[in-house]
N, C-alpha and C positions, 0 to 999 in steps of 0.2 A: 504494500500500500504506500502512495507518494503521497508527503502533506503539502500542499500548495501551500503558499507564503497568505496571510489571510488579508491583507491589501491589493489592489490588482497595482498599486508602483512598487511594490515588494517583487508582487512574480513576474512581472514587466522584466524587471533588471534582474531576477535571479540567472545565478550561472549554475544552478545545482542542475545536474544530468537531465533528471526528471525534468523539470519546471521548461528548460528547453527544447525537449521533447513535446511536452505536453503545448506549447506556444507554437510547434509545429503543424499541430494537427490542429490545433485554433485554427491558423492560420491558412492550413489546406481548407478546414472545412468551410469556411467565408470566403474562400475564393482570393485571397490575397496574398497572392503571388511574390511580391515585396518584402510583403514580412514573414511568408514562408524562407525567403532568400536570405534574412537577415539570421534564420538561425542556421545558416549553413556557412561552416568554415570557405575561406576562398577555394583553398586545393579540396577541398570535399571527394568522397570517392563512395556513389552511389550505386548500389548493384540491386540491378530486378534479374530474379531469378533466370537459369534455364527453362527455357518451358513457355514463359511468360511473354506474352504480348510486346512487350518492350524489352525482353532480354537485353543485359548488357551492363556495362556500367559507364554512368556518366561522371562529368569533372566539371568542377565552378557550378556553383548557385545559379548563374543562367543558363546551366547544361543541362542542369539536373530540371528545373520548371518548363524548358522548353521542351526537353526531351520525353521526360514522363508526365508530367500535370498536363502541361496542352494538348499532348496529347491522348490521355487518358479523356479529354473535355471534349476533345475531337471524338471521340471512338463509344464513348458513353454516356448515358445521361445519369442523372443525381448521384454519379460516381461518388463516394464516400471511405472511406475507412475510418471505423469506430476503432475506438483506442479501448481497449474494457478493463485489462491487467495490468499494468506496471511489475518486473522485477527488478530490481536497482542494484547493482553491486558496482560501486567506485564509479569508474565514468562511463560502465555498460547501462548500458538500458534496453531491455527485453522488454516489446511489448505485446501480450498476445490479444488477438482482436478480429474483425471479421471486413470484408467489404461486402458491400454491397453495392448495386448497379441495374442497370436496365442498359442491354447493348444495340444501339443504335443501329444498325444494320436486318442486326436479326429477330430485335423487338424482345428476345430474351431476360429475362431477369437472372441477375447473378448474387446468390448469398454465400458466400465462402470464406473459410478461418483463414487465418493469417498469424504468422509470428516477423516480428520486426526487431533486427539488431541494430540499435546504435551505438559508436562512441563518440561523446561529448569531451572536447578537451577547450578550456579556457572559454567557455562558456558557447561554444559552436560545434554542432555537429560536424565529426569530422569524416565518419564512415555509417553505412547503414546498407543495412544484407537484408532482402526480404524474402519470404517465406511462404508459398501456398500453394493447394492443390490446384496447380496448373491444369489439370484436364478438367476440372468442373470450370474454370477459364474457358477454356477450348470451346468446351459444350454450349458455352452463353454465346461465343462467337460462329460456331458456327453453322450455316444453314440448313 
């Protein structure tokens, strides 16, 4: 369990693992690109699975949103990832959680777990490994 700092200029500025995480997925979920980028170190090193729609791994805060948010926004609709667990050890942060989707082609809806590795170091995530059953992916996209 993360405790969020209990002021929003407390968790604004915290560097703690968690709270930069967690101001990630704020950040995804409002659609703000920006401040998704601001918790992302410069050299950032972002991996979407094998398997995955966007396999690969991206570099720099505008690699990473252009390459996977826009296009996750292109490919799906009410694209989402719920954050539900937090595990925290030092500057890891495990989060297991689920996406969900409606895919845009195929008219499909997509509910599927997910596990998410980051490390946070000096208040910026620095790498982050994601995790899911790629073939229930598959089956939302295709026809």
């Amino acid at each position: 369990m993360i405790e969020i700092p209990r002021s929003a200029a407390a968790f604004a500025e915290s560097d703690a693992p968690a709270d930069v995480v967690r101001r990630q997925y704020l950040a995804s979920a409002r659609g703000d690109l920006g401040a998704l980028r601001a918790t992302l170190a410069d050299d950032v090193e972002w991996t979407e699975m094998a398997g995955f729609p966007l396999a690969g791994t991206y570099r720099t805060p505008k690699g990473v949103t252009a390459g996977v948010m826009d296009r996750l926004a292109d490919d799906w609709e009410d694209w989402a990832a719920h954050d539900d667990r937090y595990v925290v050890d030092g500057e890891d942060v495990v989060v297991l959680g689920r996406y969900t989707a409606v895919h845009r082609a195929t008219r499909r809806p997509l509910t599927v777990r997910m596990v998410h590795h980051f490390t946070v170091r000096g208040g910026r995530i620095v790498r982050f490994e994601q995790f899911t059953d790629t073939a229930l992916v598959r089956d939302a996209t295709t026809p």
